[in-house]
C-alpha positions in Angstrom: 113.8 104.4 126.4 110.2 102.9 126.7 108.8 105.0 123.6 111.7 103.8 121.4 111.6 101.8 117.8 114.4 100.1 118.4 112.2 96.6 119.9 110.7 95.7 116.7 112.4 93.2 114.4 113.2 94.7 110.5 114.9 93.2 108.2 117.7 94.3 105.9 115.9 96.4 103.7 113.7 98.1 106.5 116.8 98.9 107.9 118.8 100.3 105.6 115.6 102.4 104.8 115.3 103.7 108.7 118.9 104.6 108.4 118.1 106.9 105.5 115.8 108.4 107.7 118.4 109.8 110.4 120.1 110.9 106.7 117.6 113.0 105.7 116.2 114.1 109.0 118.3 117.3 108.8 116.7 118.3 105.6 112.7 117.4 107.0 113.7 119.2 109.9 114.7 122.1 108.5 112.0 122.7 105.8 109.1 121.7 108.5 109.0 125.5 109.4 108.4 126.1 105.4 105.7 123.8 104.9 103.7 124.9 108.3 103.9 128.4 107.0 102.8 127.6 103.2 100.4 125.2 104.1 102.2 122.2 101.9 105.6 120.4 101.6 108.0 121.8 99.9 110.0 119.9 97.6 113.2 120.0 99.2 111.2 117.1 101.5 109.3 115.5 98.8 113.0 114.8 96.8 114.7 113.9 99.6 112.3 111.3 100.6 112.1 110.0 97.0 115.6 109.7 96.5 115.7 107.9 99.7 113.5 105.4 98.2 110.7 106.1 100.9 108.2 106.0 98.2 108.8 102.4 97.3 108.3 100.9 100.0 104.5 99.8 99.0 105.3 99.5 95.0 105.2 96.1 93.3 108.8 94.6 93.3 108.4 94.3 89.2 108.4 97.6 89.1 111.2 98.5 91.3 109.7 98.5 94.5 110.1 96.9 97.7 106.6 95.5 98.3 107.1 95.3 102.0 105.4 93.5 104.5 103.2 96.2 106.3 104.5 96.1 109.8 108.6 97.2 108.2 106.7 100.1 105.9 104.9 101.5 109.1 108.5 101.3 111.2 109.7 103.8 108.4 106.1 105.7 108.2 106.6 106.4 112.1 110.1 107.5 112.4 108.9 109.9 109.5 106.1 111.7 111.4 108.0 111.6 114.5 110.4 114.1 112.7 107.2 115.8 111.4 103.7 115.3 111.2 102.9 116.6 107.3 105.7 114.6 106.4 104.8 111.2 107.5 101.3 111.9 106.4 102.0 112.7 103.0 104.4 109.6 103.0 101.8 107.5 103.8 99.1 109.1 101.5 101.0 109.4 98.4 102.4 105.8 98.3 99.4 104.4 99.9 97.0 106.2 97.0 99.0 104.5 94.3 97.6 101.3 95.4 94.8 102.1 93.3 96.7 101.5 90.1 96.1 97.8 91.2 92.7 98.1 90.0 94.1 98.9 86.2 94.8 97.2 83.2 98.2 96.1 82.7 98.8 99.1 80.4 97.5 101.0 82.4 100.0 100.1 85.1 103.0 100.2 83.0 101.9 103.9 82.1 102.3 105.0 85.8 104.7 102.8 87.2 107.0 102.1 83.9 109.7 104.7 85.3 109.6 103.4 89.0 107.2 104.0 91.7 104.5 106.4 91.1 103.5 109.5 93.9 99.7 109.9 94.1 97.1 112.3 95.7 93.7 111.6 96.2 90.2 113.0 97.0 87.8 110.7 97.5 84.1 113.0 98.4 82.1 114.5 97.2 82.6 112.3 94.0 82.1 114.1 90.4 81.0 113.3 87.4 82.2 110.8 84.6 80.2 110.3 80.8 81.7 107.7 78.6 83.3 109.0 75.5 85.3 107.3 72.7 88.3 105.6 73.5 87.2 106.7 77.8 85.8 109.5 79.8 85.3 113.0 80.1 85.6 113.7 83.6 84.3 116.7 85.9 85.0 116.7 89.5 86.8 119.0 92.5 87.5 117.1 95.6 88.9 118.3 98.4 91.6 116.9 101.2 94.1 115.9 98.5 97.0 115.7 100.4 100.2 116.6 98.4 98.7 117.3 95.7 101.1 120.0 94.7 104.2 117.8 94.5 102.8 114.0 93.4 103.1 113.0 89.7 99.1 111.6 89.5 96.2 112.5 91.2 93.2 110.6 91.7 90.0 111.4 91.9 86.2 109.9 91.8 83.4 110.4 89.8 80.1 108.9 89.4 79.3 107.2 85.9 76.5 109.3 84.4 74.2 109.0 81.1 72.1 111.6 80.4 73.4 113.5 82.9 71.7 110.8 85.5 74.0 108.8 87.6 74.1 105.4 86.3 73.0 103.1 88.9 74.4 99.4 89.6 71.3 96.7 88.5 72.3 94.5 92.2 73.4 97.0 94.9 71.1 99.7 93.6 74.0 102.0 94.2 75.3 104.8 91.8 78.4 103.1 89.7 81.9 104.9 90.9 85.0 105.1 89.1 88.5 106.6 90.0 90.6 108.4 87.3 94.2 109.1 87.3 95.0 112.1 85.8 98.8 113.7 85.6 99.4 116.3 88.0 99.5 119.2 85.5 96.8 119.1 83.9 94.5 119.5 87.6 93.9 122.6 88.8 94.7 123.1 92.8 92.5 125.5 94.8 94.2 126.8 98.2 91.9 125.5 100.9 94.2 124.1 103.2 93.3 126.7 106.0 93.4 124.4 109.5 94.2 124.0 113.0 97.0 121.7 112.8 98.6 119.6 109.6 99.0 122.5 108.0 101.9 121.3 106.0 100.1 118.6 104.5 98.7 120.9 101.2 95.5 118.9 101.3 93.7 121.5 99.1 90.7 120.9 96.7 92.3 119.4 93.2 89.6 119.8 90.1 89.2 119.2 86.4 86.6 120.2 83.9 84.9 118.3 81.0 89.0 116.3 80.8 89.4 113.1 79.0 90.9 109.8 80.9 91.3 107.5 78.7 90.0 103.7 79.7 93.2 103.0 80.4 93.4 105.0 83.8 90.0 104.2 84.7 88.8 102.2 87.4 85.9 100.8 88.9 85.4 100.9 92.7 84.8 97.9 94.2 87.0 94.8 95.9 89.8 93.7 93.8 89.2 91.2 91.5 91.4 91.2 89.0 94.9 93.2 89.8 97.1 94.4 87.4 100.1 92.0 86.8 103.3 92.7 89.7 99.8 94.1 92.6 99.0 90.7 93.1 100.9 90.4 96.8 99.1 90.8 100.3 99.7 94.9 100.1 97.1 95.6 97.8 94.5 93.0 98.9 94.8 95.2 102.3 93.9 98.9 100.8 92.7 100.8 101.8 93.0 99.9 105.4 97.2 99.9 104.8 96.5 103.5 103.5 94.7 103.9 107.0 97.4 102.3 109.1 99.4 105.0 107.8 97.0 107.7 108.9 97.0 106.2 112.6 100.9 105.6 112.3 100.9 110.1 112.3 99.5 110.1 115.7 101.8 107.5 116.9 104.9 109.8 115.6 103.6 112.7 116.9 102.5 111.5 120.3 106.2 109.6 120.3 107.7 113.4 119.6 106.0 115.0 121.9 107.2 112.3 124.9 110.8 113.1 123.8 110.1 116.6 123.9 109.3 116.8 127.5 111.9 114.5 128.5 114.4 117.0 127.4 112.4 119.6 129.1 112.2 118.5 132.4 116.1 118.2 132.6 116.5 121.8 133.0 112.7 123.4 133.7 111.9 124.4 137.0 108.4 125.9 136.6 107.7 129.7 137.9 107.0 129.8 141.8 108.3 127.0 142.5 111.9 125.4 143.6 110.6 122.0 142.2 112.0 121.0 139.5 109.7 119.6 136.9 111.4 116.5 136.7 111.1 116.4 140.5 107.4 117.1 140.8 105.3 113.5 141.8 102.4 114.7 139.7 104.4 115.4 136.4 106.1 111.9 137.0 102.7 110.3 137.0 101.4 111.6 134.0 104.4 111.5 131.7 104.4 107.6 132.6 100.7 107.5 131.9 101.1 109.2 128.4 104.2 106.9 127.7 102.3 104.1 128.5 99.1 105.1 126.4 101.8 105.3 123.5 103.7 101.8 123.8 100.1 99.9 123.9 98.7 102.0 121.1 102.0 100.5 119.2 101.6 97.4 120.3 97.7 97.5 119.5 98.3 98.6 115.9 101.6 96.8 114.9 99.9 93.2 116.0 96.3 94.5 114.4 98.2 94.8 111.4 100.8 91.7 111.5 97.7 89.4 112.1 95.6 91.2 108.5 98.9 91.2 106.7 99.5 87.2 107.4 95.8 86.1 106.9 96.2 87.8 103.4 99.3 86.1 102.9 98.1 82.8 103.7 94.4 83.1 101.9 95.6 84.8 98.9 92.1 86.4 99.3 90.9 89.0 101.1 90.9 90.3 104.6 87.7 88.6 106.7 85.3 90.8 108.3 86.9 89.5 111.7 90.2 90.9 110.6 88.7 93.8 109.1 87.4 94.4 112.7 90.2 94.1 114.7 91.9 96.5 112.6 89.2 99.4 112.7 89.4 98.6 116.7 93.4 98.8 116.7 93.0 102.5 114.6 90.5 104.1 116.8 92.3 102.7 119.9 95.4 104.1 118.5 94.2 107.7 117.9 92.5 108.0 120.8 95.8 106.5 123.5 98.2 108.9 121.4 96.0 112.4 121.3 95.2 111.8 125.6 99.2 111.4 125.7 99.4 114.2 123.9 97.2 116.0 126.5 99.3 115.0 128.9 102.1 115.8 127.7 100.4 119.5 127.2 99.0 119.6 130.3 102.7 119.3 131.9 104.5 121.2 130.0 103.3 124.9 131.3 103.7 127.9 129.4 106.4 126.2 127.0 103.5 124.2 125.8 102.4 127.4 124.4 105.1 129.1 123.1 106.4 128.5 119.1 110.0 127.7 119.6 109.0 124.6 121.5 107.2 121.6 119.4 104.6 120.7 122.1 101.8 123.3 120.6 102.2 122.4 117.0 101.8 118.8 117.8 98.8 119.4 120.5 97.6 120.7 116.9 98.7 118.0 114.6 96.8 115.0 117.5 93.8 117.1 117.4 93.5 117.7 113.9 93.9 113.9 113.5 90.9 112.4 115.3 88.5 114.9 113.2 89.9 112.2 109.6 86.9 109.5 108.7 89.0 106.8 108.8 89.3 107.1 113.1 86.6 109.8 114.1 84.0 109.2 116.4 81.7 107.5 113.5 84.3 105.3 113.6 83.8 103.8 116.9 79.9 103.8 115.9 81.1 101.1 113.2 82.9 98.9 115.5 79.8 99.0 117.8 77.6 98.0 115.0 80.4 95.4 113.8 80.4 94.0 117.1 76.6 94.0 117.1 76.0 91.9 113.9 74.6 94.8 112.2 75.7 96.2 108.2 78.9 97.9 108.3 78.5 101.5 107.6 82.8 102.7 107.0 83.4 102.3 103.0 86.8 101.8 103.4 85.6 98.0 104.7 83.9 97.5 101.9 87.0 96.7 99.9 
């Protein structure tokens, strides 16, 4: 089948982790209803994907984790979301997030990942407010869009560093002075705002915390890393967050790959109302179900290659990504999200009424593709950044800052 995995090289490990997969697929599948109706996972997926080792497929290996090379974690990422959206995202978010701890001491570091690898949620705007205290901070802040938030152990979340009650600015970029805390799940408070169109499951509600002390040790200070924490000092963390973002784009991919397999095993038996055509049969379904399959496979190949080409530079550097690489990537994302959501609409546009109806998956993930390309990683700023990339003007995307 042209929309299949099965063409790209994995090693053992990869492997035996797209295996667990298919084992755990019955238990995604079945609590994918759940989570659309509550508006989060539950934890029937979040346990089985942990004890899967999903989530250690980005943690340091001297802390238990794989640490692998980004093209094998976004082969697992995908098969995820083409099972279901909320879960691939949430896959992606919550391992991706713990990247941060990177940025911590080596205390720090142990404290989160001493008992294996840490599950993170993160809001990242509007920042809040941070004042130093003895020993760290007391922290104010409510962020919304932190995806998973109801089922990861830390959650992370910015604040601006304030005297006075003034934001403290930085004395060469004139910029206010960030840092990100991670604070244990329990002690956050979790507003339900996760009302949407599509990616309902996701539980990306508004986490807050009032006047709480972080201590220095889970404190960090945005900016590029410098100086990682002992075990983060591999390719994978020199990439965030744009890894982080690769898993973002990799949801569109699964569900754009879904929705292909989905009308494949409609048009076997669909013949539409007034008509003795079957669907399979009819020249202008033909031509845009090979149009959307085709979007999909180079959005694939655009992304996996985007990514393979980063992932080696920072391999062989041992510094950063360049702004060249840096570029390519943004291009690969927005190229990405844009192929899979029109083969989505093709897809829709296809299908007839069953593209309407609930028991079939074709109107949740029209939802899901949609919902997708309103993110700020691959919106339609996005494509203003390449443009002004490609210009020679500043870059206006944070996430390239890094």
């Amino acid at each position: 089948m042209p929309t299949s995995l099965e063409k790209i090289t994995t090693n053992d490990t990869t492997s035996k982790l797209l295996d667990t997969v298919d084992e755990i697929r019955p238990v995604i599948e079945s609590n994918a209803p759940v989570a659309e109706a509550k508006r989060r996972l539950p934890m029937e997926i979040y346990n089985a994907m942990k004890e899967a080792g999903l989530f250690g497929m980005l943690a340091p290996e001297a802390y238990g984790g794989y640490e692998l090379p980004i093209t094998e974690v976004m082969q697992v990422w995908e098969k995820v979301s083409r099972i279901d959206s909320a879960a691939g995202w949430n896959l992606a978010q919550n391992q991706g997030q713990a990247c941060f701890i990177a940025w911590l001491s080596d205390e720090g570091a142990r404290e989160l990942m001493g008992d294996g690898p840490a599950t993170v949620a993160a809001g990242f705007f509007p920042p809040g407010t941070a004042k130093r205290v003895d020993g760290g901070w007391e922290v104010t802040a409510r962020v919304p869009f932190a995806s998973g938030c109801h089922n990861t152990q830390w959650i992370w979340l910015p604040a601006l560093k304030t005297e006075n009650g003034d934001p403290v600015m930085d004395s060469e970029s004139g910029e206010p002075i960030v840092y990100g805390f991670f604070v244990p799940q329990e002690e956050v408070r979790i507003y339900d705002t996760w009302n949407t169109v599509g990616m309902r499951g996701t539980g990306s509600a508004d986490a807050a915390v009032s006047d709480i002390f972080v201590p220095d040790r889970r404190a960090m200070r945005m900016g590029p890393l410098q100086n990682p924490a002992s075990g983060f000092e591999g390719p994978l963390y020199r990439m965030f967050p744009l890894n982080t973002v690769l898993g973002e784009t990799i949801v569109s991919l699964g569900a754009a790959g879904a929705a292909i397999d989905a009308i494949l095993e409609l048009v076997k038996t669909k013949t539409p109302a007034f008509t003795e055509t079957a669907l399979r049969d009819q020249p202008v379904v033909q031509h845009a179900i090979g149009r959307a399959a085709a979007k999909v496979n180079a959005g694939r190949d655009t992304l996996y290659a985007a990514a393979e080409e980063a992932y080696n530079e920072l391999e062989a550097s041992g510094e950063g990504l360049s702004w060249d690489a840096k570029l390519r990537l943004q291009l690969a994302i927005n190229f990405t999200v844009g192929a899979c959501t029109e083969a989505v609409q093709l897809v829709h546009q296809t299908a007839g009424s069953s593209a309407i109806r609930q028991e079939y998956p074709f109107e949740r993930l029209f939802r899901d593709v949609h919902t997708l390309t309103q993110h700020a990683s691959k919106n339609n700023s996005r494509h203003v950044t390449t443009g002004r990339l490609l210009f020679g003007l500043d870059n206006d995307w944070t996430a390239l800052d890094f």
